[in-house]
C-alpha positions in Angstrom: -77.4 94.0 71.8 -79.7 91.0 72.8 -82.6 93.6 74.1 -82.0 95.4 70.5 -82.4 92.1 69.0 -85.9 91.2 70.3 -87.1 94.5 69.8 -86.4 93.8 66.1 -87.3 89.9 66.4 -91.0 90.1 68.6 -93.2 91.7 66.5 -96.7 91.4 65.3 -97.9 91.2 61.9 -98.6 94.7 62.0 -94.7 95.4 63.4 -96.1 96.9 66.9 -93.9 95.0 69.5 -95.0 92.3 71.6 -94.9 92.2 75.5 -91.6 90.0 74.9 -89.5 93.0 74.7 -91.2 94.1 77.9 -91.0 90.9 79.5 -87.2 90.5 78.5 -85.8 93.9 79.6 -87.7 93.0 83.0 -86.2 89.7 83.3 -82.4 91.4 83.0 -82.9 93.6 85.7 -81.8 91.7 88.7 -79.0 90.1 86.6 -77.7 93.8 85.1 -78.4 94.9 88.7 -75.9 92.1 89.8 -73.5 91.5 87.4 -73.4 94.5 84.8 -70.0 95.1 85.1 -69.1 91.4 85.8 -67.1 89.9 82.0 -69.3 87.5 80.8 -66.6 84.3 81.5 -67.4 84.9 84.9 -71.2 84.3 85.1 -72.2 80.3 85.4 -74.8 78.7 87.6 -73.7 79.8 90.6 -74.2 83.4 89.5 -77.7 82.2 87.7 -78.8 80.9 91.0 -77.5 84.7 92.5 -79.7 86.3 90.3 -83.3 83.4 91.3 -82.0 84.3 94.8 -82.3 88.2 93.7 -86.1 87.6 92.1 -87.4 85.7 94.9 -85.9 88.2 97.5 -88.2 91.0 95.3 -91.4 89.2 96.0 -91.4 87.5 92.2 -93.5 84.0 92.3 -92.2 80.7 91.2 -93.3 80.8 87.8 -92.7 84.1 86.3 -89.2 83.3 88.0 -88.8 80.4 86.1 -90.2 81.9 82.6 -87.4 84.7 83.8 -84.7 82.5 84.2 -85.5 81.0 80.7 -85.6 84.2 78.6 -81.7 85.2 80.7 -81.3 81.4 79.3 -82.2 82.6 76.3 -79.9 85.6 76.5 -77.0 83.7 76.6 -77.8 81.2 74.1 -78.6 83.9 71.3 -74.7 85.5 72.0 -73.3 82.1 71.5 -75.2 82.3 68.2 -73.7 85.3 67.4 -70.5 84.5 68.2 -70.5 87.6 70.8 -69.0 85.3 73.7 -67.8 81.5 73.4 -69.9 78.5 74.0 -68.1 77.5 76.9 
């Protein structure tokens, strides 16, 4: 749902996508490869720092890490808003 939602949301004026829908399907990778089948209640930061652990093991520097970690911060945040999993 969240990947189908910035496909719809990151668009230029001209509706071509931007290189956030890229970017965020590339950032879920190590955390679908991890956790896909995981229920959301049990991913916290310990499973966050699983998936920073994953990224730097693939040869991913600091800051796209970090720019990563914010859009899977991101993830989360937007199904809260939805009301697709609790806040807690």
């Amino acid at each position: 749902l969240y990947t189908q939602h910035v496909a719809e949301y990151y668009r230029r004026p001209d509706g071509s996508p931007t290189a956030e829908v890229h970017l965020s399907k590339l950032a879920l990778r190590p955390l679908i490869a991890l956790f896909g089948t995981r229920r959301v209640r049990s991913f916290g930061p310990l499973a966050l720092q699983q998936v920073r652990g994953e990224m730097i093991r693939l040869g991913w520097v600091r800051k796209s890490i970090n720019i990563h970690l914010g859009r899977i911060k991101r993830m989360f945040a937007w199904a809260v808003s939805q009301e697709l999993i609790p806040a807690d």
